[in-house]
C-alpha positions in Angstrom: -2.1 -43.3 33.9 -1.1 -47.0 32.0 2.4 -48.1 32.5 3.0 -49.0 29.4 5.9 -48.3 27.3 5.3 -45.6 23.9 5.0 -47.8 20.6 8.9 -46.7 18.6 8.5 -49.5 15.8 7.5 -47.6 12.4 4.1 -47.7 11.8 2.4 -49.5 8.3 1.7 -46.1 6.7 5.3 -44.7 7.6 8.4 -44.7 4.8 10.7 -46.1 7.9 8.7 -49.2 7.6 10.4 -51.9 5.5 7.0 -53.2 3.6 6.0 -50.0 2.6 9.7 -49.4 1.2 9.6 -52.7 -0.5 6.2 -52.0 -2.2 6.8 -48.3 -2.8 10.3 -49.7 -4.4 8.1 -52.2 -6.6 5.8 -49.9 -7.9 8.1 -47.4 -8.8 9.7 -50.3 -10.9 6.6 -50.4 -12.9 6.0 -47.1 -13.2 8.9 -46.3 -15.1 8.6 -49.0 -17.2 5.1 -47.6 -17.9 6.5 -44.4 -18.4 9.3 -45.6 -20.3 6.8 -47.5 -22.9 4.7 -44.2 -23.4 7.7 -42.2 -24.6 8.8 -44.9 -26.5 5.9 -44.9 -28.1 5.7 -40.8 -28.3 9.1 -40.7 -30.0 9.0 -43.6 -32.4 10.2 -41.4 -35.5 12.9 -39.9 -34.1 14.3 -43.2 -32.7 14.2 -44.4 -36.1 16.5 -41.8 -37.4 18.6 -42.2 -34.9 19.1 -46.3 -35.6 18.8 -45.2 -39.0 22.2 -43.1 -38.3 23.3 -45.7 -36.6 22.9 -48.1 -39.2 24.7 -45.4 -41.7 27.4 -45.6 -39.4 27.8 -49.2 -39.9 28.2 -48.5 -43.1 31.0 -45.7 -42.9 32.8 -47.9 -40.2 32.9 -51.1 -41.9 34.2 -49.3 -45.2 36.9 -47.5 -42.9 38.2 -50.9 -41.5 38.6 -52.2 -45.0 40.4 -48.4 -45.5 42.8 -49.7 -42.9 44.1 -52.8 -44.2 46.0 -50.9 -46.5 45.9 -47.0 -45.7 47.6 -46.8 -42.4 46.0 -43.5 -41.5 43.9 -42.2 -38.8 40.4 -42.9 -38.3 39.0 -39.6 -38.5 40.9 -39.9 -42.2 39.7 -43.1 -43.1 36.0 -42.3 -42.3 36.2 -39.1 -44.0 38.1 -40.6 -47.4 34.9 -43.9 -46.8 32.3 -40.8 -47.1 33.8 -38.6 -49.8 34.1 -41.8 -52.1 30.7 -42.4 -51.6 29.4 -39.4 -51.8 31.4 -38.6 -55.1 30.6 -42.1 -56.6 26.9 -41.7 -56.4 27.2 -37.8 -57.7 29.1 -39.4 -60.5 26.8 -41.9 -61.7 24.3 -39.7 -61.6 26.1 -36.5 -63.5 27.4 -39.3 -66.2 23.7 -40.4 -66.4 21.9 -37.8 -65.7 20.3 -36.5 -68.6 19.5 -40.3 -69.2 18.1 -40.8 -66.1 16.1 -38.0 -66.1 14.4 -39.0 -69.5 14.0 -42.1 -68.8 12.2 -41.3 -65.1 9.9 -39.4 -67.2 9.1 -41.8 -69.7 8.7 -44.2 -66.6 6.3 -42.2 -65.2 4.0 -42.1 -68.4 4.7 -46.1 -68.5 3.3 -47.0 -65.6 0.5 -44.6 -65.6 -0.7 -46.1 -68.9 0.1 -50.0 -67.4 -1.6 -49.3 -64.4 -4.8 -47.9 -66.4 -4.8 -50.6 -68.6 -4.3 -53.4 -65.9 -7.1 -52.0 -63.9 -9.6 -51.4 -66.7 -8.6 -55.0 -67.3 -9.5 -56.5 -64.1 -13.1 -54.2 -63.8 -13.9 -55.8 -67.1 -13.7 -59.5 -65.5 -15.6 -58.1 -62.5 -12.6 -58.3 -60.1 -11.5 -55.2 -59.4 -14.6 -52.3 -58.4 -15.4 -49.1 -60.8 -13.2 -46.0 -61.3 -14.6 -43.8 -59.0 -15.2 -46.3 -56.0 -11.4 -47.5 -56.2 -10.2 -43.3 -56.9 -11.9 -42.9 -53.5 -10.2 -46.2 -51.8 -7.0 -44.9 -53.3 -7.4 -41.2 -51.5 -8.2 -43.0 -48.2 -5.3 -45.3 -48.2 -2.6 -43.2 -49.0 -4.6 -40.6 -46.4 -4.4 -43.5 -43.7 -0.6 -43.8 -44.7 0.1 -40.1 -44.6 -0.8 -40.3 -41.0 2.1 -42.6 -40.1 4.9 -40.8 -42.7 3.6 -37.3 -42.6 6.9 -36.5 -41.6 8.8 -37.9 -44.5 5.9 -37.0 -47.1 7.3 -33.3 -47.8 11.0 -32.6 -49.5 12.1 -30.7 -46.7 11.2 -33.6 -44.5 13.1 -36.1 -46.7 16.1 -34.1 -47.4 16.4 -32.5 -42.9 16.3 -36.8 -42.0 19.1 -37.5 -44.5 20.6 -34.9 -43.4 20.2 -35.8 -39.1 21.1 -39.7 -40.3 23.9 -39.1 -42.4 25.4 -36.3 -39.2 24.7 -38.9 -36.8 26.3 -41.7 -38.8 29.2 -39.7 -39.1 29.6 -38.5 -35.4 29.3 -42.5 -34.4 31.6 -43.5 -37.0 34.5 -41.0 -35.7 34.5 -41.8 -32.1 32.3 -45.2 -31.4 33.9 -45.8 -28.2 32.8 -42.6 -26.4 29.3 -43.4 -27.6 29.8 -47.1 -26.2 31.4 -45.3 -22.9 27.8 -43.5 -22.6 25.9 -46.6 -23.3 27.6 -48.6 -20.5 27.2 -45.3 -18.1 23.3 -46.2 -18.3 24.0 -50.0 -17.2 24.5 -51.0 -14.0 28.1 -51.6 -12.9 27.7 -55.2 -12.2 26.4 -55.6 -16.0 28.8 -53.6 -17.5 31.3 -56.2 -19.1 28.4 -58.3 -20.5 27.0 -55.4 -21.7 29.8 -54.6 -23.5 30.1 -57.6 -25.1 26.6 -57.8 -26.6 27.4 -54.5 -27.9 30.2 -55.4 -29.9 28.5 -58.0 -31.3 25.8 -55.9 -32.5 28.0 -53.6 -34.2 29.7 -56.5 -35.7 26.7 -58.1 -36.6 25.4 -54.6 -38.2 28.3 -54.5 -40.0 28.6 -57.7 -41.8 24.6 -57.4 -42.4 24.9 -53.8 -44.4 28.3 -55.0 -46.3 26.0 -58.2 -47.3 23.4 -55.7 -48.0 25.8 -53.6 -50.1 26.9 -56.0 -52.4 23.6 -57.7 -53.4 22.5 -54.1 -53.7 25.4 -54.0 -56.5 25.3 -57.3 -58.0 21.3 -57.2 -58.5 21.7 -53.8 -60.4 24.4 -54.3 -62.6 23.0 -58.0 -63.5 19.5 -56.5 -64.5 20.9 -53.4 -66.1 23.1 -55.9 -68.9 20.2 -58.5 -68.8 17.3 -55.9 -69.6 20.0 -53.9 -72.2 20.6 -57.2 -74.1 16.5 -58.2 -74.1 16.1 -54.4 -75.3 13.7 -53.6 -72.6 13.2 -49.7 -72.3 14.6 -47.7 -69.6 17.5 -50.5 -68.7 19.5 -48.2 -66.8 17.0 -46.8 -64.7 15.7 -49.8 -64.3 18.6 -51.3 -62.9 19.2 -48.4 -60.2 16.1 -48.8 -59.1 16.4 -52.7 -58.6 19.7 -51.8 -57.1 18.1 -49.5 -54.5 15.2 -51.7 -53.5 17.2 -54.5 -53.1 17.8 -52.4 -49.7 14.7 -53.7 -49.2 14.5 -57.5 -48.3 11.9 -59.3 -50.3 9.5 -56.3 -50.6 11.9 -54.6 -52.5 12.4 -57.4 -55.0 8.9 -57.9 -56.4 8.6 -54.2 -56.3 11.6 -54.3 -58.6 9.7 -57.0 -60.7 6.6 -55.1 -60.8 8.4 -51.8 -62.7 10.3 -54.2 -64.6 7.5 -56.4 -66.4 5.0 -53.1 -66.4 7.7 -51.7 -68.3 8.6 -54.5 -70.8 5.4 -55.3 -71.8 4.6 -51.6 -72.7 7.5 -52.2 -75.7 5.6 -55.9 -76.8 4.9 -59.2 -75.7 8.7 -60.5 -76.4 10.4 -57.2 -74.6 7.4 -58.2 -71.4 8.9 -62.1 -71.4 12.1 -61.1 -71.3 11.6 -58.6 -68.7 9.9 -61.1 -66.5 12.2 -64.0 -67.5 15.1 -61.6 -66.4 13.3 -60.7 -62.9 13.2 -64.6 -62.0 16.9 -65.3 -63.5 18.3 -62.5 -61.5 16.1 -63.3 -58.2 16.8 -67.0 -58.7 20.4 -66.6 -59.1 20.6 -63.7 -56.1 18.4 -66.3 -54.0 20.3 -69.5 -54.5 23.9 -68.5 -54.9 24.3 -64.8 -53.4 22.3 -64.8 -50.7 23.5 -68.0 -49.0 27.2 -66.9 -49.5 26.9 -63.8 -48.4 24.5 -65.4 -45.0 27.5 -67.5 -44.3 29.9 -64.0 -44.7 27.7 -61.9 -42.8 24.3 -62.8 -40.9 21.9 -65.6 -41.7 18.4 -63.9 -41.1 15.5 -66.2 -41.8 13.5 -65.2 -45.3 10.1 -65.7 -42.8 11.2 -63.8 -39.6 12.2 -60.9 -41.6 9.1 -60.4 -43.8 6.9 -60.8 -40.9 8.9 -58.2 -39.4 8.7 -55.8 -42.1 4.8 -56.5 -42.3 4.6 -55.1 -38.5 7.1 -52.7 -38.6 6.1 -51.4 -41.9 2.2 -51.0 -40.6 3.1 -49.5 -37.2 6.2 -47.4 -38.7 5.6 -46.5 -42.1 8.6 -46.4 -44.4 11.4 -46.2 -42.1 10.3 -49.1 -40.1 10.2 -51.1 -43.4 13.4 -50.1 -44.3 15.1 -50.9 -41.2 13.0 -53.9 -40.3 15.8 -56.3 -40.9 18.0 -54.4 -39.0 16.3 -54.2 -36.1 15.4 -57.8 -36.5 19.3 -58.7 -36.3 19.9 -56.9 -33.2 16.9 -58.6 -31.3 18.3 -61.5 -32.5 22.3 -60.8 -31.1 20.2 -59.8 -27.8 18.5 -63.0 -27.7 21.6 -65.0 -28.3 23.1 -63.3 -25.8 21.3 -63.7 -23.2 21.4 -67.5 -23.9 24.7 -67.7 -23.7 25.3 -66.2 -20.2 22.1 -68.3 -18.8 24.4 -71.2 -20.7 27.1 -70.0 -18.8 25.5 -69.7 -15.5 24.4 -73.3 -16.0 27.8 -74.3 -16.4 29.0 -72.9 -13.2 26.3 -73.6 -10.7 27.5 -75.8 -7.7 25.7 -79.4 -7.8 23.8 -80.8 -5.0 27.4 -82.6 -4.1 29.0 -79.7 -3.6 31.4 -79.6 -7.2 31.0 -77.3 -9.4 30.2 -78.0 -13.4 33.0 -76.9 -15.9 
């Protein structure tokens, strides 16, 4: 029999060992961050309506703190009055307009059909553009390739159930943000709580100046091309300028889609309607780029012309519509994140002992 005494450490293959804890405590760190990544990936869409509510609630919060400066009522009233005075002014433009705008959508329509015919009959004839048939069949397998990513916005009822679930959202958020914020910290750990707090606020903040910025340029664009396009005598003014209104949600994109429906439209009324339609585009753009824009950047959030396009680009071919419209968006709160976290490395730096033993700051 040996004398010697049984082995009690933990052995390598044991959970009581230390390295194995360590490792198994590593991998699990990447694992979930794996797995975290795949369902990121698996609910995309309905991520985007939920920002989408968020940004909706934004909206309804930043028109209830303007609510308050003068209407010393509660919250729940002031959202509700912010979203009622939306939701009547838009059904009033439209029932004051609405025979209008339905004629003229129609005549649009037609318009653009016969532009688009003409413009690409045009092009085949200098040999630029391919024949009828081979650019019918390039057509069908775009939009086919597109109607994978949007298939779920490309029926009515999908378009009408995700205003619904963003406008619900956005209204739930508005109402009681700090219980939502309470949650959000919940999933932080306690330690990071407070500067997690912070970066939220300034998102919100941030979100907030962005869509009132967003807002008004939305307003000035249309009203400024409705009167310039009704003086030139361009057909279909008013629509015209509700549309430019609405894609002027749309950073940059949205503009020369604007200008495209504008000139196709002028120059279907003659060659003087067609200059003056695209003399307006560039008076309005030039004006919106050089005077609005960089006061309402100082007022609200100074996003690069570059770094947004590019991000609509990516967004827009990995997410369809929604992630083009919410491109900037999503942009601006990278870009608090980022700033952020410079700031408390900044901070950190500022506090750290030197080799002497004092401390900076």
């Amino acid at each position: 029999m040996s004398d010697a005494e049984p082995v009690t450490a933990a052995a390598p293959n044991e959970m009581r060992d230390p390295l194995v804890r360590a490792e198994l405590k590593r991998a699990s760190v990447w694992f979930g961050l794996a797995i975290g990544l795949a369902l990121v990936v698996l609910l995309i869409q309905p991520l985007m309506l939920i920002f989408a509510g968020l940004v909706f609630a934004a909206m309804l919060d930043g028109g209830e703190r303007l609510l308050g400066r003068v209407l010393p009522a509660p919250r729940s009233w002031r959202v509700f009055i912010v979203l009622v005075a939306a939701i009547a002014f838009i059904a009033g433009v439209f029932y004051m307009t609405g025979m209008q705008i339905a004629a003229q959508w129609a005549q649009l329509q037609d318009t653009l059909q016969v532009q688009g015919t003409r413009f690409v009959a045009w092009l085949a004839g200098l040999g630029v553009m391919p024949a009828k048939s081979d650019l019918t069949s390039f057509g069908h397998q775009l939009v086919g390739s597109v109607g994978k990513l949007t298939g779920y916005l490309g029926t009515a009822f999908g378009v009408v159930s995700s205003a619904i679930l963003i406008v619900m959202i956005g209204l739930f958020v508005a109402l009681e943000p700090k219980l939502y914020q309470r949650g959000v910290a919940w999933l932080v750990p306690t330690r990071s709580r407070a500067q997690a707090a912070i970066t939220l606020d300034r998102m919100a903040w941030t979100l907030r100046r962005l869509m009132a910025g967003r807002l008004a340029g939305m307003v000035f664009e249309g009203v400024l091309t409705w009167i310039a396009l009704s003086l030139g005598g361009v057909p279909m003014a008013l629509l015209l300028g509700i549309l430019t209104g609405l894609l002027a949600f749309i950073p940059n994109i949205g503009a020369f889609v604007a200008g495209v429906l504008m000139v196709a439209v002028g120059f279907s009324a003659g060659v003087d309607t067609g200059l003056w339609a695209i003399g307006t585009y560039f008076a309005v753009q030039t004006f919106d780029g050089y005077v609005m824009l960089p006061y309402v950047a100082r007022k609200t959030v100074d996003m690069p012309p570059a770094i947004t396009l590019g991000a609509q680009i990516v967004m827009g071919s990995l997410l369809g519509f929604m992630g083009l419209l919410l491109a900037d968006s999503i942009t601006a709160m990278i870009k608090v994140a980022l700033e952020r976290g410079s700031e408390r490395e900044e901070e950190k730096a500022a506090i750290s002992p030197l080799p002497g033993g004092e401390r900076v700051g």
